[in-house]
N, C-alpha and C positions, 0 to 999 in steps of 0.2 A: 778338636784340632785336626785340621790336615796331614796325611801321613805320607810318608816315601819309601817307596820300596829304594834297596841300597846293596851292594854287595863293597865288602870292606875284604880288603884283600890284605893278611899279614904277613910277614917273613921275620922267624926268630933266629936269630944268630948264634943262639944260646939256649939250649933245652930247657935249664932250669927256668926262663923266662916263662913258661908256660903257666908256672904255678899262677905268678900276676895277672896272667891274662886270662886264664881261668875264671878267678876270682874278679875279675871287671867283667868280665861274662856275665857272671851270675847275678850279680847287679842289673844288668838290663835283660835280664831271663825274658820280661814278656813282651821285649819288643824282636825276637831274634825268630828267625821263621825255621832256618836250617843253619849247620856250620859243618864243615871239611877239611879235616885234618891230612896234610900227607909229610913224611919224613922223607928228606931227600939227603942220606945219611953219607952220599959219595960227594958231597959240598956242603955238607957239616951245616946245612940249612930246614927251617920245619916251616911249612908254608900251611896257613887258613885261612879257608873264605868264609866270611859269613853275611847270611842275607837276612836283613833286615825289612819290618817293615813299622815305620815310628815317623814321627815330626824331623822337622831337620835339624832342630837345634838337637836331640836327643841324637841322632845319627851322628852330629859333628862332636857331640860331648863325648860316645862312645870311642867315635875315633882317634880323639886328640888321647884321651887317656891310655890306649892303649898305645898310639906313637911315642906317648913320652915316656915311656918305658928304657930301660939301657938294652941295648942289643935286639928292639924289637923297631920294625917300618912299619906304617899304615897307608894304605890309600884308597880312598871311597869313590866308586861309580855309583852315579842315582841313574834311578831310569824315570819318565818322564810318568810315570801313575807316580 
């Protein structure tokens, strides 16, 4: 199957959030290349990027799950490989 490289960019509202998003991580462990945590603790916000490289329908599963989260955002740039 056809793969897409992806960068899924998140913003957690809520630190405990993390724990969930963790764990939907680990669930797609071998489609994830790198990811990037930074805590921006002066607007009570914790941002990750993570770059993927998988099918689209697995890139759009990863994302939706981790969007539907409470207090977390998702949004996915594909790049054209």
């Amino acid at each position: 199957m056809e793969t897409r490289v992806a960068v899924i960019a998140v913003l957690l509202k809520n630190r405990e959030a993390s724990t969930n998003v963790n764990a939907i991580l680990h669930e797609y462990a071998e489609y994830i290349i790198g990811r990037f945590g930074l805590p921006y603790r002066q607007k009570g916000v914790y941002i990750i990027s993570i770059a993927v490289d998988a099918p689209q329908n697995i890139i759009s599963a990863l994302s939706g799950k981790i969007g539907a989260l409470k207090d977390v955002s998702a949004k996915t740039v594909y790049s054209d490989c």
